[in-house]
C-alpha positions, 0 to 999 in steps of 0.5 A, spaced: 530 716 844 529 708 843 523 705 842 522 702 848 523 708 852 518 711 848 513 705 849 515 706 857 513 713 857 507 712 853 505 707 858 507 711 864 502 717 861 497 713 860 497 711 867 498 719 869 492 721 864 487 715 866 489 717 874 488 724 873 481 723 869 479 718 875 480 724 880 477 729 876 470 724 877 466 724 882 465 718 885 461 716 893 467 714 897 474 711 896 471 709 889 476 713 885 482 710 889 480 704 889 481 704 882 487 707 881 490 702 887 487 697 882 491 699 876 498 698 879 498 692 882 502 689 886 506 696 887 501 699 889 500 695 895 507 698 897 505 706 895 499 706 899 503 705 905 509 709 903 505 715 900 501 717 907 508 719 910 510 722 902 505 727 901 497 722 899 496 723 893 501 725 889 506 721 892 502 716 891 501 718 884 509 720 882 510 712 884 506 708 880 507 712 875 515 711 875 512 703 877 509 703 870 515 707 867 520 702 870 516 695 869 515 696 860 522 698 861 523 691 864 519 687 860 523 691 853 528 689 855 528 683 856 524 682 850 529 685 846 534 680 849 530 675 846 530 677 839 
């Protein structure tokens, strides 16, 4: 497995571990969301709305994680095309 993909899935864990920790608290209100949505900006603009008619929160979840995966795969990429 190369290194930038290790990087991506790391990065894409750390999302999924950060959201699941998130969750498992117990704030008042939409809270966790709220920081959840802010950890994947700007795409999770577009998750919210598709993830209502996907399945909530895991869809939700599932996207932003591949968002993040996807992303560091770009931004290697173009990093190592530089070199």
């Amino acid at each position: 497995m190369s290194k930038p993909n290790l990087v991506a899935i790391g990065f894409a864990l750390g999302y999924l571990l950060i959201c699941l920790f998130i969750s498992g608290l117990h704030f008042e209100g939409s809270w966790g969301g709220l920081l959840m949505f802010f950890l994947a900006l700007p795409f999770s603009i577009f998750s919210t709305v598709a993830s209502k008619s996907l399945g909530g929160m895991p869809a939700f979840l599932i996207m932003n994680t591949l968002w993040w995966y996807f992303l560091v795969r770009l931004f290697c990429y173009f990093y190592m095309k530089r070199k």
